[in-house]
Backbone as CSV, one residue per row, in Angstrom:
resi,resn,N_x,N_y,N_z,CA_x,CA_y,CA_z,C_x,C_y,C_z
1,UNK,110.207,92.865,105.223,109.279,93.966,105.126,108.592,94.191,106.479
2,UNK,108.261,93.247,107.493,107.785,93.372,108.887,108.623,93.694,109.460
3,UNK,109.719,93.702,109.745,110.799,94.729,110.518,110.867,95.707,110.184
4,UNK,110.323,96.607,108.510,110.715,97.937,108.001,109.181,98.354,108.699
5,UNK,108.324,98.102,108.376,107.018,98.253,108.832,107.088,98.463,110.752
6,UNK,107.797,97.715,111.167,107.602,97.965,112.568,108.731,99.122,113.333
7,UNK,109.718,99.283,112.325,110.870,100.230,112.909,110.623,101.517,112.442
8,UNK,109.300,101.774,111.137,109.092,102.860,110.815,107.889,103.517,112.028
9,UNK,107.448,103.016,112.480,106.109,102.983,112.987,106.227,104.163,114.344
10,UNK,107.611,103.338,114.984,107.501,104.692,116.344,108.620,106.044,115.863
11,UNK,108.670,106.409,114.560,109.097,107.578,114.072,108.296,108.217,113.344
12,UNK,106.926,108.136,113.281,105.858,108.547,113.015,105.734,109.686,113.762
13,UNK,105.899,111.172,113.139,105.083,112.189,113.944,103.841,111.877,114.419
14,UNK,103.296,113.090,115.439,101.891,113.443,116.466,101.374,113.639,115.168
15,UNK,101.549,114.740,114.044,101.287,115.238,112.752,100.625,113.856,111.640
16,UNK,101.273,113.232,111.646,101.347,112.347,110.353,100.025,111.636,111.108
17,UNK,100.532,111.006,112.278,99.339,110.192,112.760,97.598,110.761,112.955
18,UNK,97.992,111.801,113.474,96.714,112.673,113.109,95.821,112.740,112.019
19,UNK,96.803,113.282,111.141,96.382,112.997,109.690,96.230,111.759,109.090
20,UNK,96.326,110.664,109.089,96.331,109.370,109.001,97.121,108.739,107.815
21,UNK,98.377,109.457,107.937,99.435,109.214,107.223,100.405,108.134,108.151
22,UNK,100.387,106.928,107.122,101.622,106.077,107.878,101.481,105.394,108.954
23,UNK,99.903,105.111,109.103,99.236,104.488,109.833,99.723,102.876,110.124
24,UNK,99.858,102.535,108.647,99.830,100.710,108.939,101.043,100.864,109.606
25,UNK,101.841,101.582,109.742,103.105,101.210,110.183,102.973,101.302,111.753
26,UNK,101.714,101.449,111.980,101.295,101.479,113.679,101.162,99.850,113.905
27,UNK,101.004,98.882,113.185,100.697,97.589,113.174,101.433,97.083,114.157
28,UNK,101.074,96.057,114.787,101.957,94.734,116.166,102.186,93.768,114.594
29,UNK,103.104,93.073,114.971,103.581,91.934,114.846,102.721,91.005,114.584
30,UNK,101.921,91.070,115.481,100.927,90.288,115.111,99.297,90.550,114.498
31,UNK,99.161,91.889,114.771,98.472,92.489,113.004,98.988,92.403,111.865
32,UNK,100.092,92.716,112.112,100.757,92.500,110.201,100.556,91.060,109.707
33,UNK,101.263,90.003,111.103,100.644,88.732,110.876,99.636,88.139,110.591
34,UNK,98.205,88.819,111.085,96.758,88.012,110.682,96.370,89.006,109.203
35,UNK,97.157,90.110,109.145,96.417,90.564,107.535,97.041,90.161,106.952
36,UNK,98.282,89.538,106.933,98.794,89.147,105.914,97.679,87.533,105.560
37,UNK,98.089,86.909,106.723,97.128,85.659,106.540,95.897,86.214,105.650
38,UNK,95.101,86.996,106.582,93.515,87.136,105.878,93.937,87.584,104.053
39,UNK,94.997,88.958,103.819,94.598,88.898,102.356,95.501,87.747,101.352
40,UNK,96.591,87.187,102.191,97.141,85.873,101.069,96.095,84.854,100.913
41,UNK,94.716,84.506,101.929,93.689,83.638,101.513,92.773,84.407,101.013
42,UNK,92.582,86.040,100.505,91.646,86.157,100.014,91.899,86.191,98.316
43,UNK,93.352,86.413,97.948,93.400,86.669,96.751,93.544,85.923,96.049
44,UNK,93.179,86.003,94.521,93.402,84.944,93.257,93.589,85.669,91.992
45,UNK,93.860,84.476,91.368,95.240,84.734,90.172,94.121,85.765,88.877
46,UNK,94.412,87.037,89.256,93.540,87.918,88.233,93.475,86.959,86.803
47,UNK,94.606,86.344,86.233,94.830,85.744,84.421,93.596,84.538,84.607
48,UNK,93.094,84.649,85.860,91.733,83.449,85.492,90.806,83.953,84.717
49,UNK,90.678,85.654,85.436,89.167,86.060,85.282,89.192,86.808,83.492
50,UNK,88.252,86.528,82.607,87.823,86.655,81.420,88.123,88.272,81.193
51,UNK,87.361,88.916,82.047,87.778,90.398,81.517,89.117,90.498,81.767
52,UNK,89.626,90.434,82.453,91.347,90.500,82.889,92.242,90.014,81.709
53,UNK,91.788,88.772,81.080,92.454,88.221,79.863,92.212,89.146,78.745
54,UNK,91.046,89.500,78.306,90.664,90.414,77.700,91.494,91.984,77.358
55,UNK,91.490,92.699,78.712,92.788,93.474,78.277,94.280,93.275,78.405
56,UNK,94.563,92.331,79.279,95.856,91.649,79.091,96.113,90.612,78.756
57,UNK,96.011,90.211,77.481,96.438,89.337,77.148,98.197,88.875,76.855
58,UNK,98.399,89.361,76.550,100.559,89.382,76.950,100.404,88.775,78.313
59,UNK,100.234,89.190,79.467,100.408,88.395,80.526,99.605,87.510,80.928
60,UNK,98.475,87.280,80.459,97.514,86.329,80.417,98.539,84.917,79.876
61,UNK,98.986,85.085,78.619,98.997,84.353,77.575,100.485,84.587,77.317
62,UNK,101.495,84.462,78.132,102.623,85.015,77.589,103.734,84.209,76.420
63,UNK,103.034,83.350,76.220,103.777,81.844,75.375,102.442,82.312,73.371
64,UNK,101.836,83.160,73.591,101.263,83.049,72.318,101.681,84.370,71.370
């Protein structure tokens, strides 16, 4: 996915970029690298949190 992300990036119209369409695909190598870091340590497993179980329970609970 970081090679599709970086080969899309310099076929980006003047247009698109302007408009701020297709932006992330402006990313270095090594932006894609530290956000990936920063959001794989920020996220957690939604089936912990109570309301989350609440309306999904099938994937909460998929053995009941």
């Amino acid at each position: 996915m970081k090679n599709r992300k970086l080969q899309i990036g310099p076929t980006l119209s003047k247009h698109s970029i302007q408009h701020g369409l297709g932006t992330h695909h402006l990313a270095t190598l090594d932006k894609l690298e530290k956000n990936y870091i920063h959001f794989a340590t920020s996220t957690i497993d939604l089936r912990t949190i109570p309301e989350y179980q609440v309306l999904f329970p099938d994937l909460c609970f998929p053995n009941y």
